[in-house]
Biopython code that builds the backbone (N, CA, C, O; Angstrom):
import numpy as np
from Bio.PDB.StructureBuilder import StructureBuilder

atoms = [
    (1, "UNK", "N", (0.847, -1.174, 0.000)),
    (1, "UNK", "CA", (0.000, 0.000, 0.000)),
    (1, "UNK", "C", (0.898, 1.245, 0.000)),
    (1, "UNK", "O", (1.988, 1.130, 0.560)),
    (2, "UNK", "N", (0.523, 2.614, -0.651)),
    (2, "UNK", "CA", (1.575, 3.285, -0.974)),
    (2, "UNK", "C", (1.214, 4.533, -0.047)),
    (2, "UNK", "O", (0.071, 4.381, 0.384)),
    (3, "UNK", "N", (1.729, 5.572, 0.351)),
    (3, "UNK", "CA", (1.895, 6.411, 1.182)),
    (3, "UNK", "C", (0.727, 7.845, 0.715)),
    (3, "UNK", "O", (0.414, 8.162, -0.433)),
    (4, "UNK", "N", (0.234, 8.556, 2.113)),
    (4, "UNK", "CA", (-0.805, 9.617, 1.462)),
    (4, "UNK", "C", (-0.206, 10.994, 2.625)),
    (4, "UNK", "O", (0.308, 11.076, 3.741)),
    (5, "UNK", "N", (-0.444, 11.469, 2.051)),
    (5, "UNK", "CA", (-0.030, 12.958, 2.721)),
    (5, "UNK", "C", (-1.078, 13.706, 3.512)),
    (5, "UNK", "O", (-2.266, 13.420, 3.358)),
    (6, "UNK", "N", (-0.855, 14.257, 4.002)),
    (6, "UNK", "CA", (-2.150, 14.554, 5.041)),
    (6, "UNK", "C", (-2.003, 15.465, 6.288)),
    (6, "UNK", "O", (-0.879, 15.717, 6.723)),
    (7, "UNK", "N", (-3.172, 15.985, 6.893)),
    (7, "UNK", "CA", (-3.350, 16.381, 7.807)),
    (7, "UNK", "C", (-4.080, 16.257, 9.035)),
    (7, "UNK", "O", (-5.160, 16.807, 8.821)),
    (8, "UNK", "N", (-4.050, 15.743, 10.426)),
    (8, "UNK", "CA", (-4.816, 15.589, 11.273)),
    (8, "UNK", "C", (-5.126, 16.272, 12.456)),
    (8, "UNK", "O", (-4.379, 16.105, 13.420)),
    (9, "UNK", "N", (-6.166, 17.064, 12.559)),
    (9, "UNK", "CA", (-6.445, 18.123, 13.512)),
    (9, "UNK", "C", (-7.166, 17.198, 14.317)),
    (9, "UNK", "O", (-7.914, 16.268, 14.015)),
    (10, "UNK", "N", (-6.657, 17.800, 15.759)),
    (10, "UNK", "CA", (-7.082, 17.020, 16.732)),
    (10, "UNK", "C", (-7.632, 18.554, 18.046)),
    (10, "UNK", "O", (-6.953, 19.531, 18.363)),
    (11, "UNK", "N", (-8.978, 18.199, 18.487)),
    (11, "UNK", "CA", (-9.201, 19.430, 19.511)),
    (11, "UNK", "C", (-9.270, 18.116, 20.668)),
    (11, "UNK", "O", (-9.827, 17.026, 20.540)),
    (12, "UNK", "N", (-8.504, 18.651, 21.802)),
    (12, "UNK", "CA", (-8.419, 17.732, 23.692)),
    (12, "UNK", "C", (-9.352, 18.428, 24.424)),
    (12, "UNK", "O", (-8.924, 19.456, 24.949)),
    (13, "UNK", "N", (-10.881, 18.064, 24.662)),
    (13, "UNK", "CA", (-11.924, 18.952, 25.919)),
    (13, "UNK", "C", (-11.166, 18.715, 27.063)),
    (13, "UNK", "O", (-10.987, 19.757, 27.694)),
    (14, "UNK", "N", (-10.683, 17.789, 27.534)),
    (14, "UNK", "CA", (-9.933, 17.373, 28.718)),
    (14, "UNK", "C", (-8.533, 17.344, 28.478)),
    (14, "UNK", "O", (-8.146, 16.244, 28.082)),
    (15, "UNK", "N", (-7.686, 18.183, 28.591)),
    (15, "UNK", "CA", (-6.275, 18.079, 28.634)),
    (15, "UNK", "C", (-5.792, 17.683, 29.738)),
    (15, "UNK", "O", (-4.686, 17.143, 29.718)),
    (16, "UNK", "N", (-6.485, 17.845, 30.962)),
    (16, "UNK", "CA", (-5.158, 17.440, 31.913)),
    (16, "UNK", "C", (-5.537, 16.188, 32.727)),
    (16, "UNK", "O", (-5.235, 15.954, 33.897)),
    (17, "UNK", "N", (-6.572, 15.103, 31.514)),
    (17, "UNK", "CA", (-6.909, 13.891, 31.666)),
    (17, "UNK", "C", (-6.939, 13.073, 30.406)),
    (17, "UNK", "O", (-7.418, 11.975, 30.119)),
    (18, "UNK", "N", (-6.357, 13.858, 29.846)),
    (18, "UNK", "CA", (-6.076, 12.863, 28.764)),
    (18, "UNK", "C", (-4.762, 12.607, 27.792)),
    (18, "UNK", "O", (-4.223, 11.649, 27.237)),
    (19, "UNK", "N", (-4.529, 14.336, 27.945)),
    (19, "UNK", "CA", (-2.984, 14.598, 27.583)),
    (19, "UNK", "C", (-1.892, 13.558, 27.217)),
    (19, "UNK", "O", (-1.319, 13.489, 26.129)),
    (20, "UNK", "N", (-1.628, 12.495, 28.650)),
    (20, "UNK", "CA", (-0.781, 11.987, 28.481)),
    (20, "UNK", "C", (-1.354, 10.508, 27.443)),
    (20, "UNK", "O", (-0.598, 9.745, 26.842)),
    (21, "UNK", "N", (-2.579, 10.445, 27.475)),
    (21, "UNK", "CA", (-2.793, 9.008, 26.390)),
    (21, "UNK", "C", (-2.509, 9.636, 24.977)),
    (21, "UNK", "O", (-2.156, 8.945, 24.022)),
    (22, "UNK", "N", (-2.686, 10.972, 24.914)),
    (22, "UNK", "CA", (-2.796, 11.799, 23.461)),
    (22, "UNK", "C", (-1.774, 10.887, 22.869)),
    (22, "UNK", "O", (-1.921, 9.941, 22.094)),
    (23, "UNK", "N", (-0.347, 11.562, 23.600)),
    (23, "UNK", "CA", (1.186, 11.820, 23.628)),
    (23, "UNK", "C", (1.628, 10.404, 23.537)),
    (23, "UNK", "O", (2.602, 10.120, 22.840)),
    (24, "UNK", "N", (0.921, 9.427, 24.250)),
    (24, "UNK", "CA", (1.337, 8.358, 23.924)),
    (24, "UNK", "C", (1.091, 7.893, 22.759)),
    (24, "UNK", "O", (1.917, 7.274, 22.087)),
    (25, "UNK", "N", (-0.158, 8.169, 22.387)),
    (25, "UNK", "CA", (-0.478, 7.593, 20.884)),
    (25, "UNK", "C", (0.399, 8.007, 19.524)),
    (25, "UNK", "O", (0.936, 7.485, 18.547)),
    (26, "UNK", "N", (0.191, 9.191, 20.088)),
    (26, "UNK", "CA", (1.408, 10.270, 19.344)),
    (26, "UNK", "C", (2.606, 9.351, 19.131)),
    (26, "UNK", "O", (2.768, 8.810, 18.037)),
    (27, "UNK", "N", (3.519, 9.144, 20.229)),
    (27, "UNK", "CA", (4.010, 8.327, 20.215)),
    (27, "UNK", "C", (4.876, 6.805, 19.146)),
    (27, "UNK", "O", (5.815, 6.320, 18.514)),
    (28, "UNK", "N", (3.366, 6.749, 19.783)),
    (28, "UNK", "CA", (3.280, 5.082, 18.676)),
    (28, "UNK", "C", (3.641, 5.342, 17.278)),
    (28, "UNK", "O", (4.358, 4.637, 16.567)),
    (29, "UNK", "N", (3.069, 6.416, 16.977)),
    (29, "UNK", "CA", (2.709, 6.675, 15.252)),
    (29, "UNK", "C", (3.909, 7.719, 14.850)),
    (29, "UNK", "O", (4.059, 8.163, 13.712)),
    (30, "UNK", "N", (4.790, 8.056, 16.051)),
    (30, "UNK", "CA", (5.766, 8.754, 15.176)),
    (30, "UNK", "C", (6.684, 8.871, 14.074)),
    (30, "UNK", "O", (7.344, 9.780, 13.570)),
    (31, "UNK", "N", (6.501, 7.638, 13.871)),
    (31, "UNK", "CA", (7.278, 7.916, 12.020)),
    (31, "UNK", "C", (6.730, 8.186, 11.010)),
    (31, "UNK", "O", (7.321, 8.549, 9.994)),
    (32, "UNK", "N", (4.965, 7.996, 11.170)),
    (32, "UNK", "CA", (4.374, 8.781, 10.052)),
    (32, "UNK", "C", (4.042, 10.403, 10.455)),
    (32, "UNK", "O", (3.570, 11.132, 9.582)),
    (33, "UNK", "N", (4.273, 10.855, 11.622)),
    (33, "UNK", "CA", (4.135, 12.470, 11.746)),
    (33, "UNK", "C", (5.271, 13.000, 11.292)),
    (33, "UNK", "O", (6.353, 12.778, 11.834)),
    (34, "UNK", "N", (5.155, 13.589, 10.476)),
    (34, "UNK", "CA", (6.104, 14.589, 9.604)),
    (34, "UNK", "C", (6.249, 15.932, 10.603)),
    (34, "UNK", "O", (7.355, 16.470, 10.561)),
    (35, "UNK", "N", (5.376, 16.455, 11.384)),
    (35, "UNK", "CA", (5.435, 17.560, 11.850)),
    (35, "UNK", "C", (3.679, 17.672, 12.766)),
    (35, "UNK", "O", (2.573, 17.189, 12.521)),
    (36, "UNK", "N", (4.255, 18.611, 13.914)),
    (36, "UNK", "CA", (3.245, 18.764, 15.164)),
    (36, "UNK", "C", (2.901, 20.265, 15.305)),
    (36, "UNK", "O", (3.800, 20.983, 14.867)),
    (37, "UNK", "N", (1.846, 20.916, 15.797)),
    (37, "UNK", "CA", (1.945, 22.052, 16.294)),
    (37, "UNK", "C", (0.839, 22.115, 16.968)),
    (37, "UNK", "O", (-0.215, 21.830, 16.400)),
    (38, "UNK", "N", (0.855, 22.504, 18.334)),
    (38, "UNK", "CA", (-0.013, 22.123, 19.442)),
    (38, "UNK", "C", (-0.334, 23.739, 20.536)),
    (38, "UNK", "O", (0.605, 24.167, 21.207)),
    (39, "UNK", "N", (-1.381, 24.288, 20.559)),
    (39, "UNK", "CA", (-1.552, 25.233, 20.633)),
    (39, "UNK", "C", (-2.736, 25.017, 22.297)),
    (39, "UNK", "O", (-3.896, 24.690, 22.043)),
    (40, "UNK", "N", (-2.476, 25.152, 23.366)),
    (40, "UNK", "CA", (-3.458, 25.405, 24.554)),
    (40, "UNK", "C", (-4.652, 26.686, 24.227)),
    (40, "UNK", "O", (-4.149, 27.810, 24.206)),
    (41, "UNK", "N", (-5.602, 26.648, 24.069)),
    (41, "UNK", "CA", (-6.569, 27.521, 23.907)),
    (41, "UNK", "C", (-7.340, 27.788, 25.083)),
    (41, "UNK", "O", (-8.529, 27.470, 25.086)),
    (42, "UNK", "N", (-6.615, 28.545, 26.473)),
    (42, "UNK", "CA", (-6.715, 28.174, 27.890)),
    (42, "UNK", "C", (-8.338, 29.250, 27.846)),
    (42, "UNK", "O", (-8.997, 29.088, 28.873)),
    (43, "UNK", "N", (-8.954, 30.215, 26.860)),
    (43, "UNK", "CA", (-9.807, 31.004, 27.039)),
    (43, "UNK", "C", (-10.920, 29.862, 27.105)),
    (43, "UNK", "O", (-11.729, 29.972, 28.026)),
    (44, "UNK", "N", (-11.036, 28.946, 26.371)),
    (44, "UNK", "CA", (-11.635, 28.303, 25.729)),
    (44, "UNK", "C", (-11.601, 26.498, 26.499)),
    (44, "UNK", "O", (-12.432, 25.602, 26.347)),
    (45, "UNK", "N", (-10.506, 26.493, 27.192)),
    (45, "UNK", "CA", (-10.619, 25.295, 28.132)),
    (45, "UNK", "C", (-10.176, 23.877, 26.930)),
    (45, "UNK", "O", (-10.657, 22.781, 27.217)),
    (46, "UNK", "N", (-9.397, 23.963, 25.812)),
    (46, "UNK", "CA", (-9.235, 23.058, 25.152)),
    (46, "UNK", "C", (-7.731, 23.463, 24.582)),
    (46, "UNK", "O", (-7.291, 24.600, 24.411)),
    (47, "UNK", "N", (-6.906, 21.869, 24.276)),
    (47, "UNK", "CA", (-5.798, 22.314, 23.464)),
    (47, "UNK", "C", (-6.115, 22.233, 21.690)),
    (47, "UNK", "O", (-7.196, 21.716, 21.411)),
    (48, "UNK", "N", (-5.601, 22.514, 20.983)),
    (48, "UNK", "CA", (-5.701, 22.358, 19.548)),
    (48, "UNK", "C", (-4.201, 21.301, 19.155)),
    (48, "UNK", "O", (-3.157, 21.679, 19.686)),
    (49, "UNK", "N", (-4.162, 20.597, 18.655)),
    (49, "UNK", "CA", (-3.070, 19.933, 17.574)),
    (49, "UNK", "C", (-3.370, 19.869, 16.478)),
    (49, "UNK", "O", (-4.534, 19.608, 16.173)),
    (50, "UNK", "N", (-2.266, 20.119, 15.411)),
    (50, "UNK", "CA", (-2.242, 19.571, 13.544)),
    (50, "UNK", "C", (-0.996, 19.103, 13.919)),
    (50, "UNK", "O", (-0.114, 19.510, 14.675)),
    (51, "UNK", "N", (-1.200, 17.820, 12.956)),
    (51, "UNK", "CA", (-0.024, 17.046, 12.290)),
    (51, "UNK", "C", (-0.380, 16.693, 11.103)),
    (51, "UNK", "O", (-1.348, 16.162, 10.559)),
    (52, "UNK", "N", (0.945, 17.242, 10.746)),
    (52, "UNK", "CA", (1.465, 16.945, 8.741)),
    (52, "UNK", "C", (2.028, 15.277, 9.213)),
    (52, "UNK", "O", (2.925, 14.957, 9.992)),
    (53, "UNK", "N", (1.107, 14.441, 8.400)),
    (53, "UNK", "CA", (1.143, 12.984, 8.361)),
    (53, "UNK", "C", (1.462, 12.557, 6.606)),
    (53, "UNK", "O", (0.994, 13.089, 5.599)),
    (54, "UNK", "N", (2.455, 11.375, 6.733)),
    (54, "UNK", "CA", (2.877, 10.309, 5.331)),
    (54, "UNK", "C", (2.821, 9.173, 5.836)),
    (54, "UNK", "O", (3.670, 8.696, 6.588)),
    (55, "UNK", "N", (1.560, 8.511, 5.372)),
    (55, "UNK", "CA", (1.734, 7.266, 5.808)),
    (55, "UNK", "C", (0.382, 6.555, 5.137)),
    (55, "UNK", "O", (-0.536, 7.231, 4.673)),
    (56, "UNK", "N", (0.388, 5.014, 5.151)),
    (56, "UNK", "CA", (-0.766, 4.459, 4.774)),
    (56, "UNK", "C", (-2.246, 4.844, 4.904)),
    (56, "UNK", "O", (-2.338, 5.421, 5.987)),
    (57, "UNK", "N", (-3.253, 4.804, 4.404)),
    (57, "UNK", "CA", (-4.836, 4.908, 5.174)),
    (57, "UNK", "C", (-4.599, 4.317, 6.282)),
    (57, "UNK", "O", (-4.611, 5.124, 7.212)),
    (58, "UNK", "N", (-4.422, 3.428, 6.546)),
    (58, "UNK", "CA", (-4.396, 2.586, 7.117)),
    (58, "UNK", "C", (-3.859, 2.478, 8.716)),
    (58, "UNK", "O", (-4.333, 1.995, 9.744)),
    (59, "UNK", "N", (-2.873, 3.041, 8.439)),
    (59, "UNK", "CA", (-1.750, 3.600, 9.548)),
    (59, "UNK", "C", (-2.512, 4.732, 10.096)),
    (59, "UNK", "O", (-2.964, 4.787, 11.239)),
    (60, "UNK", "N", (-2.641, 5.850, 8.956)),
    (60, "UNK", "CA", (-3.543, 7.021, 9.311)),
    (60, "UNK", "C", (-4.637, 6.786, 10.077)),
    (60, "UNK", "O", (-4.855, 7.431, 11.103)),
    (61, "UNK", "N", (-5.437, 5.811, 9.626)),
    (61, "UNK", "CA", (-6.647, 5.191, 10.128)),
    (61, "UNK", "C", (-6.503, 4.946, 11.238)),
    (61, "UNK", "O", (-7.481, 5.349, 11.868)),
    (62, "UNK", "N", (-5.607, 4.370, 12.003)),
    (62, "UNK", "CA", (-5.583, 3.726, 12.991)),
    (62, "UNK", "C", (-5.144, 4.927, 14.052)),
    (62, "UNK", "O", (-5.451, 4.992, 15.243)),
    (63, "UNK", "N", (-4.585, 5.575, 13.517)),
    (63, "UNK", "CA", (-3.502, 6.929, 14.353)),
    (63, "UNK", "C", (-4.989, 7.275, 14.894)),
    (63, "UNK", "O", (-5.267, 7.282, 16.094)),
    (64, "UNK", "N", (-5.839, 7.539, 13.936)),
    (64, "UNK", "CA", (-7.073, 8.692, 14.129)),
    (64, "UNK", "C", (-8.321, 8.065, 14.690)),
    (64, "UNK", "O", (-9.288, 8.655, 15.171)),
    (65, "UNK", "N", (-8.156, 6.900, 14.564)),
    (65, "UNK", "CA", (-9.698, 5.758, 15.308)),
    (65, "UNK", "C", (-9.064, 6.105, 16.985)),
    (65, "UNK", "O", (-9.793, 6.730, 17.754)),
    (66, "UNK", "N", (-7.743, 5.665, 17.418)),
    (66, "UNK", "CA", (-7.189, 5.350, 18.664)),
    (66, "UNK", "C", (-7.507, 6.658, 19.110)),
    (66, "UNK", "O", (-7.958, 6.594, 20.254)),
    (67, "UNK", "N", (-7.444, 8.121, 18.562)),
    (67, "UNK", "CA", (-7.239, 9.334, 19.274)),
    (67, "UNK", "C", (-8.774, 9.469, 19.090)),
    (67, "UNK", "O", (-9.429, 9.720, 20.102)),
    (68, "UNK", "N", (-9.218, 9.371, 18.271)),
    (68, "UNK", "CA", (-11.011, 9.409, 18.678)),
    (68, "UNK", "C", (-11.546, 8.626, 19.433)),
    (68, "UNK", "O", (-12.694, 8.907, 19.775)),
    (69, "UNK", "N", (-11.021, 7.568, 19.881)),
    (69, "UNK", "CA", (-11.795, 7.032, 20.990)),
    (69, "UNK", "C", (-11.847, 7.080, 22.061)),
    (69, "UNK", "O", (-12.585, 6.459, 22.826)),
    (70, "UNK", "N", (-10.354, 8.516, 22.460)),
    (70, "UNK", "CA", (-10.354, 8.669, 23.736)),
    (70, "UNK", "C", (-11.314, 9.612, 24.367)),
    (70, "UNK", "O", (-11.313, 10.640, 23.690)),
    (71, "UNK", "N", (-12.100, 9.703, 25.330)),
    (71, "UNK", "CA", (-13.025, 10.996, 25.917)),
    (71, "UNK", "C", (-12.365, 12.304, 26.024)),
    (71, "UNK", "O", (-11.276, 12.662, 26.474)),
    (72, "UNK", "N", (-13.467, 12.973, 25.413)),
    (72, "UNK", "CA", (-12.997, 14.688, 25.039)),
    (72, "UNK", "C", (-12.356, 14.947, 24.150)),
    (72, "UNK", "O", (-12.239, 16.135, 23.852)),
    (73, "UNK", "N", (-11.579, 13.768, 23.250)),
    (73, "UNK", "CA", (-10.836, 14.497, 22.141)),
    (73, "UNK", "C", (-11.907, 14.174, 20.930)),
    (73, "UNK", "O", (-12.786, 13.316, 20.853)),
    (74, "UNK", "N", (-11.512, 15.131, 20.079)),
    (74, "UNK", "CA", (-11.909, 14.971, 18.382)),
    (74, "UNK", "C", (-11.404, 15.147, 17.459)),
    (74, "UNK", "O", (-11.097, 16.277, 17.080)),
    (75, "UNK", "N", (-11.131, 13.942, 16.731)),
    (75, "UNK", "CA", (-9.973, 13.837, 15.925)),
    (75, "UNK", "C", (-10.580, 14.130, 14.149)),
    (75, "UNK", "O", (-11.489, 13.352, 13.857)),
    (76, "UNK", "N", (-10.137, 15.235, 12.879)),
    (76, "UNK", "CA", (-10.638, 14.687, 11.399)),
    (76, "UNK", "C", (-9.409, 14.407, 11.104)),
    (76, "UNK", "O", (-8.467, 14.348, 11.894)),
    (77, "UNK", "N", (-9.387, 14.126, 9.311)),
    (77, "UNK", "CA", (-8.373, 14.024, 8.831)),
    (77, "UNK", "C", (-8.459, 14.197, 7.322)),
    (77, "UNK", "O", (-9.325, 13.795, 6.546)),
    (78, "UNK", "N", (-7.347, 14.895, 7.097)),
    (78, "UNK", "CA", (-7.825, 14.802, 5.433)),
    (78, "UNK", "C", (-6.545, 14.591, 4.558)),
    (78, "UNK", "O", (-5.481, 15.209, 4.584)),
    (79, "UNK", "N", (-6.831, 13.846, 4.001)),
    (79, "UNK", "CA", (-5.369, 13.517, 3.197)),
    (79, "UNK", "C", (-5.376, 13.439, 1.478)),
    (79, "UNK", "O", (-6.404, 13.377, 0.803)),
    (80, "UNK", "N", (-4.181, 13.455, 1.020)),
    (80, "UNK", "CA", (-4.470, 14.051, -0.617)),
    (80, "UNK", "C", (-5.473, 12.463, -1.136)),
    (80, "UNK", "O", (-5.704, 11.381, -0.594)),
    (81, "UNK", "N", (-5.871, 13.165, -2.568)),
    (81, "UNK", "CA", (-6.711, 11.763, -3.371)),
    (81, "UNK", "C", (-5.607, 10.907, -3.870)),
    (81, "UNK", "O", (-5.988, 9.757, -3.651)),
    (82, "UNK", "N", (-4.855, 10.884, -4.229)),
    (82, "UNK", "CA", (-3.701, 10.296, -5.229)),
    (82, "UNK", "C", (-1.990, 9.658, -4.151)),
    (82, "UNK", "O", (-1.081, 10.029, -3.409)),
    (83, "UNK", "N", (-2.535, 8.604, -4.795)),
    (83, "UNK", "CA", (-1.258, 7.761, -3.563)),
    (83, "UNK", "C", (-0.023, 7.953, -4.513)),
    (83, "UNK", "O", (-0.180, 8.041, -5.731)),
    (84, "UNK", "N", (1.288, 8.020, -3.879)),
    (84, "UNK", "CA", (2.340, 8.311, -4.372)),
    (84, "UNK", "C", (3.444, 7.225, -3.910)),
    (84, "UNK", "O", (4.608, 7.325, -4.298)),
]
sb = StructureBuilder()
sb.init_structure("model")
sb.init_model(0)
sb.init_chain("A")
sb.init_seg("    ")
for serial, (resi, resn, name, xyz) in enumerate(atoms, 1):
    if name == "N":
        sb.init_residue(resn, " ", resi, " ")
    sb.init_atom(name, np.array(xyz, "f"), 0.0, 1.0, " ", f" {name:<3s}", serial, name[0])
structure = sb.get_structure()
């Protein structure tokens, strides 16, 4: 299966209960994150993350099922049409 480029925005309702499963997942999947940028939105009581992702659907898929299933976060994703 060949590689897709992408982006995955992630909003945390609970950061300072979930944070560390985020980071772990994060983690796991670090060789398909190309790049992170993670922003606390303390007015608002939530953090924000994007990651520039290369990697399978599949991989992607899984990065983004695991972080959506944790409580309070919400994970999309959108990645190019054309595998390379």
């Amino acid at each position: 299966m060949e590689n897709r480029l992408g982006v995955v925005g992630i909003v945390i309702e609970d950061r300072e209960h979930t944070a560390a499963r985020v980071n772990a997942i994060l983690s796991d999947y670090g060789h398909c994150i190309v790049g992170r940028m993670g922003i606390p939105y303390r007015e608002r009581g939530v953090a924000v993350i994007a990651l520039i992702v290369d990697g399978t659907t599949d991989t992607i898929g899984a990065l983004t099922g695991k972080l959506g299933s944790l409580p309070g976060v919400k994970v999309r994703a959108a990645l190019t049409g054309k595998e390379r």
